[in-house]
C-alpha positions in Angstrom: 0.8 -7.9 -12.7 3.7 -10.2 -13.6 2.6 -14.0 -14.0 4.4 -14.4 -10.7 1.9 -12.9 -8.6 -0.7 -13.7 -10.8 0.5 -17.3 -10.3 0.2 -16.4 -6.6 -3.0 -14.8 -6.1 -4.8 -17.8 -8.2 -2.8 -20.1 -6.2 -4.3 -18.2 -2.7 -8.0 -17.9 -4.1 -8.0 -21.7 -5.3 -6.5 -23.1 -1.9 -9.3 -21.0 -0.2 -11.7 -22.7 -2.4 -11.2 -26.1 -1.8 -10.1 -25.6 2.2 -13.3 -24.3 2.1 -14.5 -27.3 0.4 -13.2 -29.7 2.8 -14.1 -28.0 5.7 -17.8 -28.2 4.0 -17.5 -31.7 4.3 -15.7 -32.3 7.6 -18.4 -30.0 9.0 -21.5 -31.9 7.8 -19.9 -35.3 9.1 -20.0 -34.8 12.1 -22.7 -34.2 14.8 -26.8 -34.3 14.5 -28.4 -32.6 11.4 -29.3 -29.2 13.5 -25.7 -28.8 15.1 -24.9 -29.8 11.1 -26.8 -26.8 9.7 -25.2 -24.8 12.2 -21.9 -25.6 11.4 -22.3 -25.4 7.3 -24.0 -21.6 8.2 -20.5 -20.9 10.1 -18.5 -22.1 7.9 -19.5 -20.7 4.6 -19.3 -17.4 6.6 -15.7 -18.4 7.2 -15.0 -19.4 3.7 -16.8 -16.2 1.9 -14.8 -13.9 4.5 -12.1 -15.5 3.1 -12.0 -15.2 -0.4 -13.3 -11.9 0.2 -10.0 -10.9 1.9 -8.3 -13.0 -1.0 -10.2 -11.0 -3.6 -10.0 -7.9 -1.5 -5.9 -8.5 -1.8 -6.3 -9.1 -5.9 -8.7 -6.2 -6.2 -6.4 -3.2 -4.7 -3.5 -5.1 -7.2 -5.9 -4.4 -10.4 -6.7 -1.1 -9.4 -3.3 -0.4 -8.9 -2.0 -1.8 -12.5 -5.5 0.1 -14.1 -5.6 3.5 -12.3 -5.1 6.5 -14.7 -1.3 7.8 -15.1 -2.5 10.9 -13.8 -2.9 9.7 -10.2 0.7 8.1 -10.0 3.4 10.5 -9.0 5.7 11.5 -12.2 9.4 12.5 -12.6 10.8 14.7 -10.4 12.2 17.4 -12.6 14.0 20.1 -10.7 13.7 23.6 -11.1 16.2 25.7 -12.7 17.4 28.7 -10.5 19.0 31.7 -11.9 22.7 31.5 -11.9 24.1 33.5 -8.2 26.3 36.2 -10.2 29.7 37.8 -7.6 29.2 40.0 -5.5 25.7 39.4 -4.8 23.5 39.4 -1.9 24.2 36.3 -0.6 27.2 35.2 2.0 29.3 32.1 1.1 29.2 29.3 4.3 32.4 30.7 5.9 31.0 34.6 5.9 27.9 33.3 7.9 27.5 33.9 11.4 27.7 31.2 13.8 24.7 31.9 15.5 21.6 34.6 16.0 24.2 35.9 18.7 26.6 37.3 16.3 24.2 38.9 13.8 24.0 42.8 13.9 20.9 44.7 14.3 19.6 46.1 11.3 21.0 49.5 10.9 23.9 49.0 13.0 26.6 48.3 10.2 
């Protein structure tokens, strides 16, 4: 993770924190102490849902930096094929037929 989006996700997490905080506050303010309670209860569920999609965002970065090498694709190495020697089998682009039409039936040459 580059200190970029490390910068970043901190940055996220810690604004959640203290929105969180001051929504705390707004919510206790205001209203009789039951409708109070009520409000705190809904909005700590806010806030932990949240950071938990904060974290959830930070958490599939670590496990991407820290998974094994062997589940990240490698280099594509191609295969070598067998050098195609004259007079072989196969047909260059203009000997091919330009379509199933003007094939022959096996047999028939």
């Amino acid at each position: 993770m580059s200190p970029l989006e490390f910068f970043l996700v901190a940055a996220a997490v810690l604004g959640t924190v203290f929105a969180g905080i001051a929504l705390l506050l707004f919510v206790a303010s205001r209203g009789t102490e039951g409708e109070a309670r009520e409000r705190i209860i809904l909005a700590l569920k806010d806030l932990l849902v949240g950071l938990l999609e904060t974290a959830g965002l930070t958490l599939v970065q670590v496990l991407k930096l820290v998974s094994p090498p062997w589940g990240r694709p490698t280099e594509v190495v191609p295969l070598e094929q067998p050098p195609v020697e004259p007079g072989s089998a196969e047909l260059s682009p203009a000997e091919l037929p330009a379509s199933n039409d003007q094939i022959p039936p096996p047999g028939s040459a």
